[in-house]
C-alpha positions as CSV (number, residue, x, y, z in Angstrom):
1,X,0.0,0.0,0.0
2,X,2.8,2.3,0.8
3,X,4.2,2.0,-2.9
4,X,0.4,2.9,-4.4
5,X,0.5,6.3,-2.3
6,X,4.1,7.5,-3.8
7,X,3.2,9.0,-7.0
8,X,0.3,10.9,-5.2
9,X,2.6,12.2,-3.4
10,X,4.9,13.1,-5.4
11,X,2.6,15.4,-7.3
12,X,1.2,16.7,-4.7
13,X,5.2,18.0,-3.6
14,X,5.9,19.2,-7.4
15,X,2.4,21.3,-7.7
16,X,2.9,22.7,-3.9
17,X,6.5,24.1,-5.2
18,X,5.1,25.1,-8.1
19,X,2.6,27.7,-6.5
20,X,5.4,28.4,-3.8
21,X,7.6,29.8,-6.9
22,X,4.4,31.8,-8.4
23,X,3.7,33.4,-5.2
24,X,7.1,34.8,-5.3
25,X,7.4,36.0,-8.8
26,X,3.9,37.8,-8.0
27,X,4.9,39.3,-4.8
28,X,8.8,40.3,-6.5
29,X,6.5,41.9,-9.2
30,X,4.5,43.8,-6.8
31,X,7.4,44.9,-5.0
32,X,9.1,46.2,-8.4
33,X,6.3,48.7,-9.4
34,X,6.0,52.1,-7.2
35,X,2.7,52.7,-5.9
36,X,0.7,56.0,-7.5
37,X,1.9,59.2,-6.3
38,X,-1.1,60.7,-5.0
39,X,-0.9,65.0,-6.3
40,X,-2.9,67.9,-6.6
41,X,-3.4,68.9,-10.4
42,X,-4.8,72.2,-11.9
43,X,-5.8,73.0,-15.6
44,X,-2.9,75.9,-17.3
45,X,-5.0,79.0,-17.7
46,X,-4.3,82.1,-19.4
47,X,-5.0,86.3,-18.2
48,X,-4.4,89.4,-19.0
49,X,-1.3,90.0,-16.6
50,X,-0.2,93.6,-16.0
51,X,3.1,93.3,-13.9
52,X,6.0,95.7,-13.6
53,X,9.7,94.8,-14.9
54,X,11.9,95.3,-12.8
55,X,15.7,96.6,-13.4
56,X,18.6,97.7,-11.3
57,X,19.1,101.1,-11.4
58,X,21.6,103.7,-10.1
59,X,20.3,107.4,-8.5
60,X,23.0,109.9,-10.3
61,X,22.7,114.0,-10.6
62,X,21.6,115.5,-13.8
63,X,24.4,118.4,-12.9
64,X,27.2,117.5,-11.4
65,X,30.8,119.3,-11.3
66,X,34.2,118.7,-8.8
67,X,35.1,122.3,-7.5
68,X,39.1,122.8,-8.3
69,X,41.1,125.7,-7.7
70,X,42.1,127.9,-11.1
71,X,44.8,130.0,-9.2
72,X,47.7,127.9,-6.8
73,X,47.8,129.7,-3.3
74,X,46.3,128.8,0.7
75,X,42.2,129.3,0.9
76,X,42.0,131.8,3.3
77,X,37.8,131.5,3.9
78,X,35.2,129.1,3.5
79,X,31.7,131.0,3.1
80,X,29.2,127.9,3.4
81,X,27.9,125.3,5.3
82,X,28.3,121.7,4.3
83,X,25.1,120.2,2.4
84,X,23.8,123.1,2.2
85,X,22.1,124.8,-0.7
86,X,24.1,127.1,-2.8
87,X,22.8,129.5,-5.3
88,X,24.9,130.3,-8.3
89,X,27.2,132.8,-8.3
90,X,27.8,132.6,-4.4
91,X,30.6,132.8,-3.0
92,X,32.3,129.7,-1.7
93,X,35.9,130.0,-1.3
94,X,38.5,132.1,-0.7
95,X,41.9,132.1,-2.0
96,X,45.3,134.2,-0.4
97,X,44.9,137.5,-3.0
98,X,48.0,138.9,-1.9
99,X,50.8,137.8,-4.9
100,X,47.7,138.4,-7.5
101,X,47.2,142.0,-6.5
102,X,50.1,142.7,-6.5
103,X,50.8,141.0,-10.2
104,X,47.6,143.6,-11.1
105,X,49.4,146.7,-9.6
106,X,52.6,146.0,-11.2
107,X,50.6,145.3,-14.5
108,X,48.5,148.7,-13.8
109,X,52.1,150.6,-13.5
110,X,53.5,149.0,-16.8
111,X,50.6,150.3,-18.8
112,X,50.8,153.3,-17.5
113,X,54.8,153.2,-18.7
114,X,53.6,151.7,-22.1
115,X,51.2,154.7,-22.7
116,X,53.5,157.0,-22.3
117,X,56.2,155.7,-24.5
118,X,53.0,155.4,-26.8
119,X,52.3,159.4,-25.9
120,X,56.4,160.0,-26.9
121,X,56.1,158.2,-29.8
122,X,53.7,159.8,-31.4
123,X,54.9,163.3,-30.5
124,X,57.7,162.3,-32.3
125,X,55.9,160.4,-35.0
126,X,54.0,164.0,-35.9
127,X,56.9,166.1,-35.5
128,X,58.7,164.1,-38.3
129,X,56.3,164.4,-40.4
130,X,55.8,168.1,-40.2
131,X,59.4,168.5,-40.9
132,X,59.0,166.0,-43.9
133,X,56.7,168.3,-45.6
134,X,59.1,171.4,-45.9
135,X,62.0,168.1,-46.6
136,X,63.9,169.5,-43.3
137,X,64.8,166.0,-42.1
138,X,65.5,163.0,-43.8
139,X,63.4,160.1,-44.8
140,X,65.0,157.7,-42.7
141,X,64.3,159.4,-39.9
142,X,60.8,159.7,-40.5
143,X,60.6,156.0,-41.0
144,X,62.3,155.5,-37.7
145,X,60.3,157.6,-36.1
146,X,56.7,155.7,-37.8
147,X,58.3,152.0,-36.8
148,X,59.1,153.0,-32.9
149,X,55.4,154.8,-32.9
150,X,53.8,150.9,-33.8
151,X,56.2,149.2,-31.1
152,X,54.9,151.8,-28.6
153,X,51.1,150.9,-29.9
154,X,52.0,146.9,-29.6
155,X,53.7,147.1,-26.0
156,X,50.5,149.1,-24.8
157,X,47.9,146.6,-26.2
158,X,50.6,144.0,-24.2
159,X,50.0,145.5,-21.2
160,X,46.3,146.3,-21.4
161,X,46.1,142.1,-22.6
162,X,48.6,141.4,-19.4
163,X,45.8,143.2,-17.0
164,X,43.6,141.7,-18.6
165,X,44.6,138.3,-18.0
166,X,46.1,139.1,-14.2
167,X,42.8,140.7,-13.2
168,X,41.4,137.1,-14.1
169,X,43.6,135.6,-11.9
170,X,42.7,137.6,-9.1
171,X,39.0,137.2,-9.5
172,X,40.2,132.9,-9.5
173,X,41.0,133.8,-6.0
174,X,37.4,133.6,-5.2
175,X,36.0,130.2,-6.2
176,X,31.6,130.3,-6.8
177,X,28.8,128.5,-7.8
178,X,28.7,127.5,-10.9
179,X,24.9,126.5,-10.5
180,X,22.0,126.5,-8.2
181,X,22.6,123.1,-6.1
182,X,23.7,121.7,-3.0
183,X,27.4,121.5,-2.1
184,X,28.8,118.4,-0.3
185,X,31.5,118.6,2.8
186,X,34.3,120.3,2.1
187,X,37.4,118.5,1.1
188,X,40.0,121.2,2.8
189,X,40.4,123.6,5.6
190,X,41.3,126.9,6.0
191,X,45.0,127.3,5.5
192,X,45.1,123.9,3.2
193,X,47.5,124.8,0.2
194,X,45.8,124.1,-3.0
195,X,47.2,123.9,-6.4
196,X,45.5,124.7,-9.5
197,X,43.6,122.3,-11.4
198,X,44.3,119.6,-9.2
199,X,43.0,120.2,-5.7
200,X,39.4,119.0,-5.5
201,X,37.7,121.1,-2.7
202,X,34.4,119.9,-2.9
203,X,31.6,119.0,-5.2
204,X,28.1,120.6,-6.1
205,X,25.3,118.7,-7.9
206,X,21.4,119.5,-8.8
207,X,19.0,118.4,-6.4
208,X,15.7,119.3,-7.0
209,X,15.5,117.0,-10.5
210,X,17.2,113.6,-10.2
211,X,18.3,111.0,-12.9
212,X,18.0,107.2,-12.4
213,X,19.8,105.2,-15.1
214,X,19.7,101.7,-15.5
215,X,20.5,99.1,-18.7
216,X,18.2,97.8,-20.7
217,X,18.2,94.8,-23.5
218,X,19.2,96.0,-26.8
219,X,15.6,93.6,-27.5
220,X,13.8,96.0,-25.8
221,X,15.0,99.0,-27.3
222,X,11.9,99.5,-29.5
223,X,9.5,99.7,-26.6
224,X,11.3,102.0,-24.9
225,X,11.9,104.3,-27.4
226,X,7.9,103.8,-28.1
227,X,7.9,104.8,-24.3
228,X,10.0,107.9,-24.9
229,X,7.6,109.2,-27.7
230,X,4.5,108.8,-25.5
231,X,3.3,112.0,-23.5
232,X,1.5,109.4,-21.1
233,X,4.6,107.4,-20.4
234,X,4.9,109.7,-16.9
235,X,1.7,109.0,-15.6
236,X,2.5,105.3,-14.1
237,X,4.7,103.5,-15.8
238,X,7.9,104.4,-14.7
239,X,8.1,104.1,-10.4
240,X,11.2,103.6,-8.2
241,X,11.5,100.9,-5.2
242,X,13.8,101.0,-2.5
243,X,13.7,97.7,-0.7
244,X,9.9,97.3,0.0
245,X,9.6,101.1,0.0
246,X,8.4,103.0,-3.3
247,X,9.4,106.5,-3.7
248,X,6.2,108.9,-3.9
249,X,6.7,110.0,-7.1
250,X,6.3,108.6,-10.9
251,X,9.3,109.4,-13.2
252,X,9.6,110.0,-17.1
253,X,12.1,108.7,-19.5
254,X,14.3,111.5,-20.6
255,X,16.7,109.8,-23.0
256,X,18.1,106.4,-24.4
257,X,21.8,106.0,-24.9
258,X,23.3,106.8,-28.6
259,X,24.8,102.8,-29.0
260,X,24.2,99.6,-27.3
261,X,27.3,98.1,-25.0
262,X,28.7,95.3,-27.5
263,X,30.5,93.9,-24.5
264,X,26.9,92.7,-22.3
265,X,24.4,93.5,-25.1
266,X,22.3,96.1,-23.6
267,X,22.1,100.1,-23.4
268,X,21.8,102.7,-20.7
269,X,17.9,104.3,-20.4
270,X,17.8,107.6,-18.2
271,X,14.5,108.2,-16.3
272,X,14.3,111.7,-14.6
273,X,12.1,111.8,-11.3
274,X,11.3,115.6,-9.0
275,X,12.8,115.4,-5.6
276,X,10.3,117.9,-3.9
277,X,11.7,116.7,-0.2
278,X,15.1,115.7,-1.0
279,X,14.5,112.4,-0.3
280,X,16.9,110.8,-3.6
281,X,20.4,111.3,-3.0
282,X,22.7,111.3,-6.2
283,X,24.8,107.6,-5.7
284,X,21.7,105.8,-4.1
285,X,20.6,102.5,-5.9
286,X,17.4,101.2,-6.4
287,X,15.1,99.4,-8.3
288,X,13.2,100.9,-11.7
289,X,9.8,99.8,-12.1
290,X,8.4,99.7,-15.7
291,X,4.1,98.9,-15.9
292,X,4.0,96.3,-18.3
293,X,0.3,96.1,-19.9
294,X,0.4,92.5,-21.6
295,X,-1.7,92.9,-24.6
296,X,-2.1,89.4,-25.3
297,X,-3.1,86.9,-22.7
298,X,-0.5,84.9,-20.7
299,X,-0.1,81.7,-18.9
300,X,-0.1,81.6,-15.4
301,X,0.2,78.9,-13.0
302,X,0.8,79.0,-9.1
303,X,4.5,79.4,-8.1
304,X,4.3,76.5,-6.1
305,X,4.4,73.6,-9.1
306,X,7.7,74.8,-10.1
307,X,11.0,72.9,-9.2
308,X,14.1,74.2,-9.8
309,X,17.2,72.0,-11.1
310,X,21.2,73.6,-12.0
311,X,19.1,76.8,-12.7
312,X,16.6,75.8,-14.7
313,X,13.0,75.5,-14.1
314,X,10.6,72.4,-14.8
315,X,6.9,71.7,-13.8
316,X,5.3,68.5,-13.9
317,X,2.6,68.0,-16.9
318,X,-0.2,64.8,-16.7
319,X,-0.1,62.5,-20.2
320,X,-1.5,59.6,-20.6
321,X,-2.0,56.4,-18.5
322,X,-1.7,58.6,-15.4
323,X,1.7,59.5,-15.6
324,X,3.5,62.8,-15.4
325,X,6.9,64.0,-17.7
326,X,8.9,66.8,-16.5
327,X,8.8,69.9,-18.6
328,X,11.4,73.0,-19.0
329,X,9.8,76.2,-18.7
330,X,10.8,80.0,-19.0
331,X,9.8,81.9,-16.1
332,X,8.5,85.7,-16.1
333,X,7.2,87.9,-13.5
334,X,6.0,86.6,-10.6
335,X,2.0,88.1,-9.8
336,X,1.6,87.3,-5.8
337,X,1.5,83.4,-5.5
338,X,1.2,82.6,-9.4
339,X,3.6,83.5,-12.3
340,X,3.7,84.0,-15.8
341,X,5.0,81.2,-17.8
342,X,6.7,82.7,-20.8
343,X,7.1,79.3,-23.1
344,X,7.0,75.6,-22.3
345,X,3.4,75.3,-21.8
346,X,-0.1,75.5,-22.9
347,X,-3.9,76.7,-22.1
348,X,-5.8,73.7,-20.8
349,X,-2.8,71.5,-19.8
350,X,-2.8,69.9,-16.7
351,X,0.5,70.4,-14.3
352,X,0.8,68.9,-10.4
353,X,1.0,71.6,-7.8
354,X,0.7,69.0,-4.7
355,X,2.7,66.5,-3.8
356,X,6.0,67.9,-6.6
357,X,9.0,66.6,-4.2
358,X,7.8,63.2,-4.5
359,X,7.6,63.5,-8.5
360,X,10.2,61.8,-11.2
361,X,10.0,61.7,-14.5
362,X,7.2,59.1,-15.6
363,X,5.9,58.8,-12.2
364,X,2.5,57.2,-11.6
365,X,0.3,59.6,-9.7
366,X,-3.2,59.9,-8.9
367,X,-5.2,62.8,-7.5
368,X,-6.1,63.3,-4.3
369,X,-4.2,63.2,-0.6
């Protein structure tokens, strides 16, 4: 009986193993495949977007001049107070006089000696001549007498062209405004030896009118020279920001630069903006706003479904069979918690904005929590 009850046996072993080994191929097979990544997915959409663009910009004075000596000598008198306002014309400095008047009254007294050698000369000049008309005195002598008359007349206009030109020097003693500004703090003392042309004693810009410059794409040269030509451009569209702090007043676009910088592609734009309370200091550096009304609608999707990668930045877009591919986009301005999408995806598309971070390329998801 025992030999009649091997073979059942048997089989009974050999189909046991068999499901043993199929159990474990499903289960390995189960454990290869990820489970569905549950996400949160939202439909691309397109809007108007009005946003501002935003450049770096640099606060510089519309006037601006370094104050140097024209005359060598010790200042002798400072006649202002530092940052304050100067009107044009005042007085600001004061060099030592002393050698310069002097130079004037020694010029003074050698025009005086010129004028009468002049006076001589032509006393003698007319004499000559009279006694050329009855022929009591030689030719020669007349001549003589005509070519020390027009070095008399030449040494005189050298002396009067001398004063002239001392005179100037004295009045370089006394160094002005050149225009109505402020004045800065003042780079020497009283007593400080100064030497002309070189010595910088202090520096007076515009203040009430301030530039702001900042570079612009050479791309975007047409609309800004569109900008230019537009009366309405001052309104709104050009505002300055300061941190999180925008300064109270709109500006206008006074000029863009005559070539483009071949070395980074873009050229200088000058806005102008008023500085009623003297709150824009010339050196200060900010940020220039400029109202961008987007004529044609734009795609916008929330910040949050983009990830970022070696600088570049990718969303996540559902295909088909419920997976996802990862997707480079361009980014533009960002409106609050969305941002504009400038290429890389389409109206109606559907991107994850849940659950990114556990996302990879083909990646099983399904909606919900």
């Amino acid at each position: 009986m025992f030999s009649n009850k091997l073979p059942y046996f048997s089989a009974a072993l050999f189909l046991g193993i068999l499901s043993s080994c199929g159990d474990k191929k499903e289960q390995q097979q189960q454990a290869a495949a990820p489970p569905a990544v549950p996400v949160s997915l939202v439909a691309v959409t397109t809007a108007d977007a009005t946003y501002y663009d935003e450049y770096p910009g640099t606060v510089t004075a519309l006037n601006e001049i370094e104050l140097r000596p024209q005359v060598t000598g010790f200042i002798t008198g400072i006649h202002f107070k530092d940052g304050s306002r100067v009107r044009k014309g005042q007085l600001l400095y004061s060099i030592d006089a002393q050698l310069y008047n002097a130079n004037y009254d020694q010029a003074v007294a050698n025009l005086n000696v010129q004028q009468a050698n002049l006076a001589r000369a032509q006393k003698d000049a007319d004499r000559y001549h009279e006694l050329e008309k009855n022929d009591a005195v030689a030719k020669q002598l007349v001549d003589n007498a005509d070519a020390a008359l027009e070095v008399a007349k030449r040494q005189a206009e050298a002396a009067k062209a001398n004063i002239q030109a001392v005179q100037t020097s004295v009045n370089y003693t006394k160094v002005t405004a050149p225009f109505d500004g402020v004045i800065g703090i003042s780079m020497v003392k009283v007593g400080a030896a100064v030497t002309a042309g070189q010595t910088i004693l202090n520096t007076v810009s515009t203040d009430t009118q301030l530039a702001v410059d900042f570079n612009v794409d050479q791309r975007e040269i047409y609309r800004f020279s569109t900008l230019m030509k537009n009366a309405k451009a001052a309104d709104s569209t050009f505002t300055l920001k300061f941190g999180n702090d925008i300064f109270p007043a709109t500006g206008k676009i006074a000029l863009i630069d005559r070539a483009v910088d071949p070395q980074t592609g873009t050229i200088k734009t000058r806005l102008v903006f008023p500085n009623k309370d003297n709150r824009l200091r010339s050196g200060m550096s900010g940020t220039v706003r400029v109202l961008n009304n987007a004529a044609a609608k734009s795609v916008v999707i929330p910040y949050k479904a983009v990830t970022e990668q070696l600088g570049e930045f990718f969303v996540y877009v559902a295909g088909d069979s419920s997976k996802v591919s990862q997707r480079r986009v361009v980014l533009g301005t960002s409106l609050g918690a969305n941002v504009i999408i400038k290429e890389g995806l389409k109206e109606g598309e559907k991107i994850a904005v849940e659950g990114v971070q556990n996302l990879r390329e083909g990646a099983v998801i399904k909606e919900g929590k």
